[in-house]
Biopython code that builds the backbone (N, CA, C, O; Angstrom):
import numpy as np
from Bio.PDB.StructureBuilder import StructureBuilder

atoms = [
    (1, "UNK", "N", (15.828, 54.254, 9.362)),
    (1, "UNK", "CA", (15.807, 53.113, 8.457)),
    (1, "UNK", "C", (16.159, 51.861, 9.247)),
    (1, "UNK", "O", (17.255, 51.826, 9.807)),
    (2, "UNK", "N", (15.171, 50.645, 9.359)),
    (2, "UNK", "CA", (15.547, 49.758, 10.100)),
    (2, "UNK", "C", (15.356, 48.661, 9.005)),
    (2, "UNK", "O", (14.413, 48.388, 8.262)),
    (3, "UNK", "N", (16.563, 48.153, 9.176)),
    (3, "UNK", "CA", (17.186, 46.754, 8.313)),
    (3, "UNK", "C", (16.022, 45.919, 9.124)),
    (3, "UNK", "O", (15.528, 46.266, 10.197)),
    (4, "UNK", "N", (15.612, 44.430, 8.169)),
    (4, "UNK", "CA", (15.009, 43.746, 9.160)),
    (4, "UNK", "C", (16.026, 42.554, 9.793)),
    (4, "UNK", "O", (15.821, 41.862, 10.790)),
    (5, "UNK", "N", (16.865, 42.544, 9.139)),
    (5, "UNK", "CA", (18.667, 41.937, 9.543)),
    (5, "UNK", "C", (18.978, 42.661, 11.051)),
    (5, "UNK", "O", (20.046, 42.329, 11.566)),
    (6, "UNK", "N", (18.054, 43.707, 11.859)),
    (6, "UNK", "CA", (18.375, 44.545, 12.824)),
    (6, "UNK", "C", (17.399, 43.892, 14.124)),
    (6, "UNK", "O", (17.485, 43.771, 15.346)),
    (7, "UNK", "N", (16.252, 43.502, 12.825)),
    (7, "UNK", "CA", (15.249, 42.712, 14.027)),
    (7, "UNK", "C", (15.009, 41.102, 14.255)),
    (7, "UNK", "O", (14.189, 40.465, 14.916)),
    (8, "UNK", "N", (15.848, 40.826, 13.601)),
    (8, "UNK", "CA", (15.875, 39.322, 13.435)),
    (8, "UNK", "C", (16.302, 38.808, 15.199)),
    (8, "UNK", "O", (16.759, 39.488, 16.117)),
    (9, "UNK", "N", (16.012, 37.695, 15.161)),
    (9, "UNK", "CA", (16.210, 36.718, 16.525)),
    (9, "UNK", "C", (15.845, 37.744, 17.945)),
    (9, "UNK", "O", (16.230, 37.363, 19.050)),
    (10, "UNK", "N", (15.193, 38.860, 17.818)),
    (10, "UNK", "CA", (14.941, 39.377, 18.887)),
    (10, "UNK", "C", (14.340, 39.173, 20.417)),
    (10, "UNK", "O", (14.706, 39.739, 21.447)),
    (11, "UNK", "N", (13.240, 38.124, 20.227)),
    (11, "UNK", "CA", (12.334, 37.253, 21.235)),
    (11, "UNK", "C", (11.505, 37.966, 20.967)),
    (11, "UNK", "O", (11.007, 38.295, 22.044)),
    (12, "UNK", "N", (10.622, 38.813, 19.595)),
    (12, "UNK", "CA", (9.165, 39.822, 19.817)),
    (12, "UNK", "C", (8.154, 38.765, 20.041)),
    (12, "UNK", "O", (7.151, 38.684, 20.750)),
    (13, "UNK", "N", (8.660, 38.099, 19.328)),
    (13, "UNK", "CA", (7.211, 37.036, 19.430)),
    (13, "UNK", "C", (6.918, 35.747, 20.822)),
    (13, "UNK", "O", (6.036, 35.165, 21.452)),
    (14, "UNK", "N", (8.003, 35.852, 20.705)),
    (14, "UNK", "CA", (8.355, 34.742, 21.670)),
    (14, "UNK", "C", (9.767, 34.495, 22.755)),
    (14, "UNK", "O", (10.941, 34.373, 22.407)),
    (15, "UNK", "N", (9.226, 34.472, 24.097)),
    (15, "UNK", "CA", (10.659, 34.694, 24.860)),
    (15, "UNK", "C", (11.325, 33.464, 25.069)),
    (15, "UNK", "O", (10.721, 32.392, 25.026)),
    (16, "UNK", "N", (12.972, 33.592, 25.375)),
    (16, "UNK", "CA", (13.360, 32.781, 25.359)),
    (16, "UNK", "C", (12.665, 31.987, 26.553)),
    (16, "UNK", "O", (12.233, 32.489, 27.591)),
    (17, "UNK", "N", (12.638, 29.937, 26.002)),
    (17, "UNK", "CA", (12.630, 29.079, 27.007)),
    (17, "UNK", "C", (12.482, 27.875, 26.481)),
    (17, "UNK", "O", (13.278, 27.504, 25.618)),
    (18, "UNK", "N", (11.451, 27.061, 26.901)),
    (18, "UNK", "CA", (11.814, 25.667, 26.345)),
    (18, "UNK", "C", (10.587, 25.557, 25.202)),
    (18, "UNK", "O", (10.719, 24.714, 24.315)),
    (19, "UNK", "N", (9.325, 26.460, 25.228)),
    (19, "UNK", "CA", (8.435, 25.883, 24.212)),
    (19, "UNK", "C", (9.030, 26.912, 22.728)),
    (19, "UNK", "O", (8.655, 26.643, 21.587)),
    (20, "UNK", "N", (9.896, 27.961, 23.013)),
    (20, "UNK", "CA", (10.541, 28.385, 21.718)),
    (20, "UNK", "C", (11.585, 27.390, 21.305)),
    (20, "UNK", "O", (11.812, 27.338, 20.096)),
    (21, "UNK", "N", (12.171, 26.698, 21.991)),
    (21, "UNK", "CA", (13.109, 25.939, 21.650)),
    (21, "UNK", "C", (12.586, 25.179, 21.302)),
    (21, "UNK", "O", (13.022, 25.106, 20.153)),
    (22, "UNK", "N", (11.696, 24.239, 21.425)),
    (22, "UNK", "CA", (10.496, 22.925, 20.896)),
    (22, "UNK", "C", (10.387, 23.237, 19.526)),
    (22, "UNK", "O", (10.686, 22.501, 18.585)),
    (23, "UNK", "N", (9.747, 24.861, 19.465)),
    (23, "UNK", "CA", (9.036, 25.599, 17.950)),
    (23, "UNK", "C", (10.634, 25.274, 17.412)),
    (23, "UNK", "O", (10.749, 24.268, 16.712)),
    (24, "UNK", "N", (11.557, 25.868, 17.628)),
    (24, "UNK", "CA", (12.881, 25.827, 16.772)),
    (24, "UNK", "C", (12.793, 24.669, 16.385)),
    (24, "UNK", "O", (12.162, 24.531, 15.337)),
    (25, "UNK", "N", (13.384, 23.354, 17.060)),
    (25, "UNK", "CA", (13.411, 22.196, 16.576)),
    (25, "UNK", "C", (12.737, 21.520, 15.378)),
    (25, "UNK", "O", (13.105, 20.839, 14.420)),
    (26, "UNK", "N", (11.137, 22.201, 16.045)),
    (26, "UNK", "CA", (10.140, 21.870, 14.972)),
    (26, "UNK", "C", (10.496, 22.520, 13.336)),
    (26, "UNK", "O", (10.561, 21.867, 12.294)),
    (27, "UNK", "N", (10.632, 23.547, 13.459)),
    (27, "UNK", "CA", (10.983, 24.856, 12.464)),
    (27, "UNK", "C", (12.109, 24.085, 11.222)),
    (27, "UNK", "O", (11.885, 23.871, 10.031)),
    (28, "UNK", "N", (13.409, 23.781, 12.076)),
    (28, "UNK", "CA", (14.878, 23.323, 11.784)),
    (28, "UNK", "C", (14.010, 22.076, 11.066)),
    (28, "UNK", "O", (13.774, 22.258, 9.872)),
    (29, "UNK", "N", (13.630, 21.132, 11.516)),
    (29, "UNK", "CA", (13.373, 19.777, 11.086)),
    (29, "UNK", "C", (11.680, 19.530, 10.229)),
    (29, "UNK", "O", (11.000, 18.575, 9.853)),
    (30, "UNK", "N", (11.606, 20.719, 10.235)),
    (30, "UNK", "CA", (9.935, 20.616, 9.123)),
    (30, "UNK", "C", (9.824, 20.006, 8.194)),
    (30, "UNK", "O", (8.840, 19.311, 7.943)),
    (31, "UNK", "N", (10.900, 20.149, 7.423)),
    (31, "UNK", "CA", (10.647, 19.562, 5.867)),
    (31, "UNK", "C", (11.443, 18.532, 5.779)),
    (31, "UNK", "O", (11.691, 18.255, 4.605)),
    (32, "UNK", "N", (12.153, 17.570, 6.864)),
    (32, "UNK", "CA", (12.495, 15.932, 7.330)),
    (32, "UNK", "C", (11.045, 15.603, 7.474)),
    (32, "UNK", "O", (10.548, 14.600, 6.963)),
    (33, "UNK", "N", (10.471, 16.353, 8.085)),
    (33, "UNK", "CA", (9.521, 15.505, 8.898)),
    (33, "UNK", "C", (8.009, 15.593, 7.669)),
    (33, "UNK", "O", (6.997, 14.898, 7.764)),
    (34, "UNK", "N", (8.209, 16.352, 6.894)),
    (34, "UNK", "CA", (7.217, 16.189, 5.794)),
    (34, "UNK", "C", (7.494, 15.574, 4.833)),
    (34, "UNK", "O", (6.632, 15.371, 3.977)),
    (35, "UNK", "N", (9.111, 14.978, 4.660)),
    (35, "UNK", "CA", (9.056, 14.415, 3.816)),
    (35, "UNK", "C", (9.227, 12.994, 4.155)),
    (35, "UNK", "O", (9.187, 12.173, 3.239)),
    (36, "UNK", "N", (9.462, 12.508, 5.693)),
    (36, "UNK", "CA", (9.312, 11.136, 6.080)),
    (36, "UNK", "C", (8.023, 10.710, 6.704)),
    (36, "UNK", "O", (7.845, 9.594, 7.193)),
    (37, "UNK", "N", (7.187, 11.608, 6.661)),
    (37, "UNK", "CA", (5.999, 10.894, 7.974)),
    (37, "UNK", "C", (5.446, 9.903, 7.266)),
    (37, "UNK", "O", (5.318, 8.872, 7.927)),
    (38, "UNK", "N", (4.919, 9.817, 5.708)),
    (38, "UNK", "CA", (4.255, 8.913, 5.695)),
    (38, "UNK", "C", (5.336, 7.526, 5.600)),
    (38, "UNK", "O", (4.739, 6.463, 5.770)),
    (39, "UNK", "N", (6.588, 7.419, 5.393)),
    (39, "UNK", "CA", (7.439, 6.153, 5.642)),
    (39, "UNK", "C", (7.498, 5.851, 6.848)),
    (39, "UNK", "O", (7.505, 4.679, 7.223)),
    (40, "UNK", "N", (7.543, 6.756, 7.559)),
    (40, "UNK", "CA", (7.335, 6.284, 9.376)),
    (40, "UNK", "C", (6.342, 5.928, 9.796)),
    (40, "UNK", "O", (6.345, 5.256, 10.827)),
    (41, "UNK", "N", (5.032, 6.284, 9.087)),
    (41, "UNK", "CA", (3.878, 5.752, 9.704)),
    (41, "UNK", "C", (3.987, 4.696, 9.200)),
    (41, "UNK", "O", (3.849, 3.813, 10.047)),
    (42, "UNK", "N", (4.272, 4.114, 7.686)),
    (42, "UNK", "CA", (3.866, 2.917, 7.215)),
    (42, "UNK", "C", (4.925, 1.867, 7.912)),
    (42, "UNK", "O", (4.547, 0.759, 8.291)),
    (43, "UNK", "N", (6.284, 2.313, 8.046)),
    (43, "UNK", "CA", (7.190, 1.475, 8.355)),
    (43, "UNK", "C", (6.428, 0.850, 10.181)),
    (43, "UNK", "O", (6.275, -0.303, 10.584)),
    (44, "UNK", "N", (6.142, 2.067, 10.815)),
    (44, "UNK", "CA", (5.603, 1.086, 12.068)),
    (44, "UNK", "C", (4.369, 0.230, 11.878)),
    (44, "UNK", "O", (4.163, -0.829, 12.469)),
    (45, "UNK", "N", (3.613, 0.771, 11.037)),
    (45, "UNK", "CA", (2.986, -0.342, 10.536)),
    (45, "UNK", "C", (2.800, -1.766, 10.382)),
    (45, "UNK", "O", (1.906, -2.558, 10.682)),
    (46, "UNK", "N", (4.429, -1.874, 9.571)),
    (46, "UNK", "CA", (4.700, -3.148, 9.022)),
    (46, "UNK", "C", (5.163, -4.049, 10.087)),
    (46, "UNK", "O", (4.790, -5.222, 10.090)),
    (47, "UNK", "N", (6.309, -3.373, 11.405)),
    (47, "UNK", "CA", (6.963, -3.714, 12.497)),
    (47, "UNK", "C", (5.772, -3.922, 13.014)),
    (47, "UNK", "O", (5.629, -5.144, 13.032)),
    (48, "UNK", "N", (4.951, -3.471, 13.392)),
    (48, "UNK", "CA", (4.042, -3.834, 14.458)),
    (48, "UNK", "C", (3.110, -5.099, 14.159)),
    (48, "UNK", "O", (2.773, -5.911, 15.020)),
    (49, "UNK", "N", (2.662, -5.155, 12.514)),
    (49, "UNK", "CA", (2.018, -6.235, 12.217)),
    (49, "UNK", "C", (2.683, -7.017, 11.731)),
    (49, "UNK", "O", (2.085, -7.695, 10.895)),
    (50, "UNK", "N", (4.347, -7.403, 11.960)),
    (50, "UNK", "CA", (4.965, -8.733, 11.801)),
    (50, "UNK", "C", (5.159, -9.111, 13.176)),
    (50, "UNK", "O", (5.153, -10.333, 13.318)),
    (51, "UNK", "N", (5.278, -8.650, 13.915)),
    (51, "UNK", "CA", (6.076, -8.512, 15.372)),
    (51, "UNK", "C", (4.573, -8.723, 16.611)),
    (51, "UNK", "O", (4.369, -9.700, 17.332)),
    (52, "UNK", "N", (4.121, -8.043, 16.551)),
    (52, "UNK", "CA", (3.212, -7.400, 17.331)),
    (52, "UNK", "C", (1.873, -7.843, 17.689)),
    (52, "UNK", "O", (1.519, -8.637, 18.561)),
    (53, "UNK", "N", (0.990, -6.966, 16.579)),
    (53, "UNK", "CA", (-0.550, -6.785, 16.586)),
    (53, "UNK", "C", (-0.902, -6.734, 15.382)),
    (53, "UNK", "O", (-0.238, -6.357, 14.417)),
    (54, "UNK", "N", (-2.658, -7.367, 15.445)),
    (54, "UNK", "CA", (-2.883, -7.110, 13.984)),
    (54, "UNK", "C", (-3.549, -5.752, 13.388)),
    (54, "UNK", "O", (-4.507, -5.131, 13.848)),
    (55, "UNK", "N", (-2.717, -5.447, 12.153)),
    (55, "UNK", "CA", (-3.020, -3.916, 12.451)),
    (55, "UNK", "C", (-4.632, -3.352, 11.879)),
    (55, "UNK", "O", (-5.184, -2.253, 11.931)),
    (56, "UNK", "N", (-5.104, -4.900, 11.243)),
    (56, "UNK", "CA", (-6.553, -4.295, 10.838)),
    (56, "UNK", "C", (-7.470, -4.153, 12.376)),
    (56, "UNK", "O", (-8.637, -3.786, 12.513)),
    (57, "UNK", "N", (-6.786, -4.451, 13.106)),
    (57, "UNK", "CA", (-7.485, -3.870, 14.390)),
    (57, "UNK", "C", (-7.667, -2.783, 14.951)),
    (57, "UNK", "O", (-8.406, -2.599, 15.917)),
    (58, "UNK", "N", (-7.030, -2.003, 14.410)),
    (58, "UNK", "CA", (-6.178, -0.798, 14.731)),
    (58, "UNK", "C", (-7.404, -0.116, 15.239)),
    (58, "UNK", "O", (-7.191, 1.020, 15.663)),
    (59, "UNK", "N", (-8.829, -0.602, 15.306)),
    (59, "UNK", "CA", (-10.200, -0.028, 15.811)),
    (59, "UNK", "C", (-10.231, -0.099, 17.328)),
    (59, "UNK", "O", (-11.018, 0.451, 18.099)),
    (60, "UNK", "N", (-9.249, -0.863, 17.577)),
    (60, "UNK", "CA", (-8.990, -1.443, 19.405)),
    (60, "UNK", "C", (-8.076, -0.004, 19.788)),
    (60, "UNK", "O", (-6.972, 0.258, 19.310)),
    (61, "UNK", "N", (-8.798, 0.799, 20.724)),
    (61, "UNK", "CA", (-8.239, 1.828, 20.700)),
    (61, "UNK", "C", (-6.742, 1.400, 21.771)),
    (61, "UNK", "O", (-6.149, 2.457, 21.986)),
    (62, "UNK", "N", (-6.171, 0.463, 22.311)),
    (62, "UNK", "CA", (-4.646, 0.445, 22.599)),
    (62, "UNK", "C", (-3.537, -0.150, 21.274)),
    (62, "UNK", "O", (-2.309, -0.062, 21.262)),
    (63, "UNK", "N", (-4.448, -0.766, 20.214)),
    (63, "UNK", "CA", (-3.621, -0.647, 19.032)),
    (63, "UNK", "C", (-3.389, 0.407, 18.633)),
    (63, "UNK", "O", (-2.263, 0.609, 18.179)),
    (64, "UNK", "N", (-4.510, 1.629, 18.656)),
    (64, "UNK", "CA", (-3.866, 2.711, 17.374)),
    (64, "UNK", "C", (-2.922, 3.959, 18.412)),
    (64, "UNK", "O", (-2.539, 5.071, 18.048)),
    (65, "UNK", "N", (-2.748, 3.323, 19.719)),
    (65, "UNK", "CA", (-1.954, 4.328, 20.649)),
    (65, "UNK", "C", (-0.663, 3.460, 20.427)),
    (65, "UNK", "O", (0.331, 4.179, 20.321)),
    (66, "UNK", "N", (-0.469, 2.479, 20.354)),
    (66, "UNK", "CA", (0.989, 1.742, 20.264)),
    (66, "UNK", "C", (1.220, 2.285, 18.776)),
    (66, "UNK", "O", (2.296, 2.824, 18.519)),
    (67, "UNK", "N", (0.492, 2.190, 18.049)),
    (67, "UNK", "CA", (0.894, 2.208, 16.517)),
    (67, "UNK", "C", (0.880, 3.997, 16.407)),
    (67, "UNK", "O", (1.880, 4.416, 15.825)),
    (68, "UNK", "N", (-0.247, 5.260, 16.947)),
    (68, "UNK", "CA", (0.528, 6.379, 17.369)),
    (68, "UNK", "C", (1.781, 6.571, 17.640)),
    (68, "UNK", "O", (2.559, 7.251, 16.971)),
    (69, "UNK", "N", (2.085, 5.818, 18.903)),
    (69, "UNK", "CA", (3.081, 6.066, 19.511)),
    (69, "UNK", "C", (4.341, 6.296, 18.898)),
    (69, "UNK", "O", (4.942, 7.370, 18.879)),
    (70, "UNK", "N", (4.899, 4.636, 18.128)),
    (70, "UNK", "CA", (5.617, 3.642, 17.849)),
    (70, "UNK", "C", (5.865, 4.737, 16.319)),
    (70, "UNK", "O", (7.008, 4.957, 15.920)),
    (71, "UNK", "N", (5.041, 5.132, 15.841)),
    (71, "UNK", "CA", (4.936, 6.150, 14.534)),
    (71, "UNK", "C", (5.885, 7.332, 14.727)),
    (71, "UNK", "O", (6.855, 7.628, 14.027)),
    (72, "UNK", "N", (5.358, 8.023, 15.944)),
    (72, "UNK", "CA", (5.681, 9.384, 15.943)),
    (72, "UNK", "C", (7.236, 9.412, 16.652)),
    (72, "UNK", "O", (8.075, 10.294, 16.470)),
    (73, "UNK", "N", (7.387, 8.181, 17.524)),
    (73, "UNK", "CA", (8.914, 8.263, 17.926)),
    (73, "UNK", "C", (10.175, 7.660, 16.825)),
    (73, "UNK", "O", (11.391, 7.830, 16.905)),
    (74, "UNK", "N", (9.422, 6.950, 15.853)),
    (74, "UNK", "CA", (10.370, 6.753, 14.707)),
    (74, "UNK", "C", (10.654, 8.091, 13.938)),
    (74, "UNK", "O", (11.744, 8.602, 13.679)),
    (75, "UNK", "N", (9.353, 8.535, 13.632)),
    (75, "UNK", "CA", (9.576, 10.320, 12.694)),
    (75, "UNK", "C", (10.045, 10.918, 13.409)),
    (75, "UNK", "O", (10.690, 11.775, 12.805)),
    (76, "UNK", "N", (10.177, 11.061, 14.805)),
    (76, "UNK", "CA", (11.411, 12.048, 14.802)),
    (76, "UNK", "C", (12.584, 11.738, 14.714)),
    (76, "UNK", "O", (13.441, 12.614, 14.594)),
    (77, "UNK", "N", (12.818, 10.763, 14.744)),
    (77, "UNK", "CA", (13.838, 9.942, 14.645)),
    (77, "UNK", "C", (14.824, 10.088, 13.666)),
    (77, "UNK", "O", (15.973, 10.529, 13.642)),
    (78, "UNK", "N", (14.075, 9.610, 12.893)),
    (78, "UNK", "CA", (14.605, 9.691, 11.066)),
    (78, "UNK", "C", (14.436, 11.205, 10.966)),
    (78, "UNK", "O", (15.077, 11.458, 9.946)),
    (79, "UNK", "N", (13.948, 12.371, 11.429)),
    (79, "UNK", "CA", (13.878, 13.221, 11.293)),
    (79, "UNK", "C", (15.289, 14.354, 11.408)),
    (79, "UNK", "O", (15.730, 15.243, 10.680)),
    (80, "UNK", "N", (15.668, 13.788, 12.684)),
    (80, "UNK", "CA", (16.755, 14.516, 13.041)),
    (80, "UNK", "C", (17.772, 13.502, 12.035)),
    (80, "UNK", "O", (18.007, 13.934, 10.906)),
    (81, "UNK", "N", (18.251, 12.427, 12.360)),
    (81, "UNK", "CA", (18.916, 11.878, 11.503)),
    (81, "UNK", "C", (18.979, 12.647, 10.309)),
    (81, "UNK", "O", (20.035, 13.165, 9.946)),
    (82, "UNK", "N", (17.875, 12.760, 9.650)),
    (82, "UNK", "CA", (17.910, 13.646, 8.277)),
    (82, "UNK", "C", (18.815, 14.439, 8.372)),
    (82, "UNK", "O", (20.021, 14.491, 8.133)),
    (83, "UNK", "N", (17.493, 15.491, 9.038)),
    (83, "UNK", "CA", (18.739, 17.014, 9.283)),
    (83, "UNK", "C", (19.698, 17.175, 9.657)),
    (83, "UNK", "O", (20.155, 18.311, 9.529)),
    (84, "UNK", "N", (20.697, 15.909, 10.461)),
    (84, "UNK", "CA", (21.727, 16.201, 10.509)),
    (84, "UNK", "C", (22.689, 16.138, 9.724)),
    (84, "UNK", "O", (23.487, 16.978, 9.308)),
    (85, "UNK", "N", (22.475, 14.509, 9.468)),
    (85, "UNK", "CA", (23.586, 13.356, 8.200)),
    (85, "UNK", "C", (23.296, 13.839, 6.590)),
    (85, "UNK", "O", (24.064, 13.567, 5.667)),
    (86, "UNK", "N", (21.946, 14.661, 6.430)),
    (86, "UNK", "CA", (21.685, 14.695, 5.016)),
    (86, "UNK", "C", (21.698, 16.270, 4.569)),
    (86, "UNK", "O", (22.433, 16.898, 3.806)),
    (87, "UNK", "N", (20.745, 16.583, 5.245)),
    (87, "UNK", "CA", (20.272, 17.772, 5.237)),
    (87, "UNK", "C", (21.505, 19.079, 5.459)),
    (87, "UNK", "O", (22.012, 19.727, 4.543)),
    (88, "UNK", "N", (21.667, 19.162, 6.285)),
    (88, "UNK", "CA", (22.995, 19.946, 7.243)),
    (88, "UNK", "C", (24.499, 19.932, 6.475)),
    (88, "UNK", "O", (25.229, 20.923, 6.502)),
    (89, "UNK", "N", (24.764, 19.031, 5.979)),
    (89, "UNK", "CA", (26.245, 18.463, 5.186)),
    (89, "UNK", "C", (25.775, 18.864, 3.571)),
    (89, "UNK", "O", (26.759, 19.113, 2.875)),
    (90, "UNK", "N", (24.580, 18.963, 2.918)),
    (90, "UNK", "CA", (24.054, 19.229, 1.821)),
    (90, "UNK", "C", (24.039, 20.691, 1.794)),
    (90, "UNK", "O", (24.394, 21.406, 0.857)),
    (91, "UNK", "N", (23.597, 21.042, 2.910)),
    (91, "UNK", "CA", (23.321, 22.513, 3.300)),
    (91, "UNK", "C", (24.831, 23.930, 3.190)),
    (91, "UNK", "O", (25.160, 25.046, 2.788)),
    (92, "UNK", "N", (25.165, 22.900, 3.794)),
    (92, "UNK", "CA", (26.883, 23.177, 3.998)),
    (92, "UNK", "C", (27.662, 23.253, 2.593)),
    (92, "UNK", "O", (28.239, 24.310, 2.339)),
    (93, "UNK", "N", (27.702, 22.453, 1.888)),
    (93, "UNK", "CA", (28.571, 21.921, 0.293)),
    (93, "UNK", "C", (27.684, 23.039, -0.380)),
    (93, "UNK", "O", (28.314, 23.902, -0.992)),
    (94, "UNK", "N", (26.634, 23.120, -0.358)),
    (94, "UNK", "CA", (26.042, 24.127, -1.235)),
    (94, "UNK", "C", (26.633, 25.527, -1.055)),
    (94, "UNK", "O", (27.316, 26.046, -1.937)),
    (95, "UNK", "N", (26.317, 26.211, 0.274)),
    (95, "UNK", "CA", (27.203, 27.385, 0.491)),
    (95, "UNK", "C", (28.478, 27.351, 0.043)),
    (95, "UNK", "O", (28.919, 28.314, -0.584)),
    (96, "UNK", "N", (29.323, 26.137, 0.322)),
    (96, "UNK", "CA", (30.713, 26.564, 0.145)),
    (96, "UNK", "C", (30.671, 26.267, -1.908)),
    (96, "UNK", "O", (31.534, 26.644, -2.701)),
    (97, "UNK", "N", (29.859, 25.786, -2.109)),
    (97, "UNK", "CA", (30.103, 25.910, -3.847)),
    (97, "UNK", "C", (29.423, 27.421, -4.346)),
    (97, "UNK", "O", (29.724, 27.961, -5.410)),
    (98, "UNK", "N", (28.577, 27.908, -3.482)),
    (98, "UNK", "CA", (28.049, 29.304, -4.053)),
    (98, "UNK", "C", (29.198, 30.231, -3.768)),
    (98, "UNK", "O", (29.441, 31.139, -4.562)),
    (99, "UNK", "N", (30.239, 29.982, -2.202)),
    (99, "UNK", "CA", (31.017, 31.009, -2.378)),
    (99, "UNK", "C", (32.258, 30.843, -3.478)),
    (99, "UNK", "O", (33.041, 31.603, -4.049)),
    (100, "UNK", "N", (32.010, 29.538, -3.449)),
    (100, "UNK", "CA", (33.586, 29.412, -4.446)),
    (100, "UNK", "C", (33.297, 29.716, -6.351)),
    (100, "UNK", "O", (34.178, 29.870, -7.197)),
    (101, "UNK", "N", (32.207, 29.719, -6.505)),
    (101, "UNK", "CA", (31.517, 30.257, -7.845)),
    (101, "UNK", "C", (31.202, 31.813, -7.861)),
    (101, "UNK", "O", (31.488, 32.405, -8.902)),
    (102, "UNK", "N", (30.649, 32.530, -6.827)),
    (102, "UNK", "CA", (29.942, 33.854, -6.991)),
    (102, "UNK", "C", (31.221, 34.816, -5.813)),
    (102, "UNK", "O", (31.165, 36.038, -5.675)),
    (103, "UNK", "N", (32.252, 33.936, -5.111)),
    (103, "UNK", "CA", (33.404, 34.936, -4.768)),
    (103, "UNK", "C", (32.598, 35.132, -3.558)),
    (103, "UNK", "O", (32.970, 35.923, -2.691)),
]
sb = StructureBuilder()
sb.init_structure("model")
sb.init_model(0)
sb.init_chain("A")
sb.init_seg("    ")
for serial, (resi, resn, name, xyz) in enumerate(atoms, 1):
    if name == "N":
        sb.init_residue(resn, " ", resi, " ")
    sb.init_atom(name, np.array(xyz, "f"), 0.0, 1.0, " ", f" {name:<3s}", serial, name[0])
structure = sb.get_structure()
């Protein structure tokens, strides 16, 4: 009889190194990052076309690599932020109210 609590974190799928650790990160921070991308895309948006470039250009292919760019390093951004300050401390209060209700 094998628990799957027996096969958990084993490396079957994947050995330890840095692109499992990437997948983790990704994994840990999925649902930050699905629930901020479209504020991160729009927010660089707005920075870039007050500041910047105009973004109906965005057809100039070194606009839509700054505005790529400038996008995807804010979402992770706010991403981890999430999971740490929101997510993680929410995560936490919940367990300790399930143990202090269900013993």
């Amino acid at each position: 009889d094998v628990c799957s609590s027996d096969l958990y974190d084993q490396s079957y799928l994947l050995p330890e190194g840095p692109f499992r650790s990437v997948l983790s990160w990704l994994g840990r921070r999925s649902y930050s990052i699905y629930l901020i991308h479209i504020f991160a895309f729009r927010f660089a948006m707005e920075i870039l076309a007050q500041f910047f470039i105009d973004v109906k250009e965005v057809s100039n292919e070194s606009h839509f690599w700054i505005l790529f760019g400038s996008a995807f390093v804010m979402l992770f951004m706010l991403a981890e932020m999430n999971y740490r300050f929101i997510e993680t401390p929410i995560r936490k209060y919940g367990r300790q109210f399930a143990v202090r209700i269900f013993g």
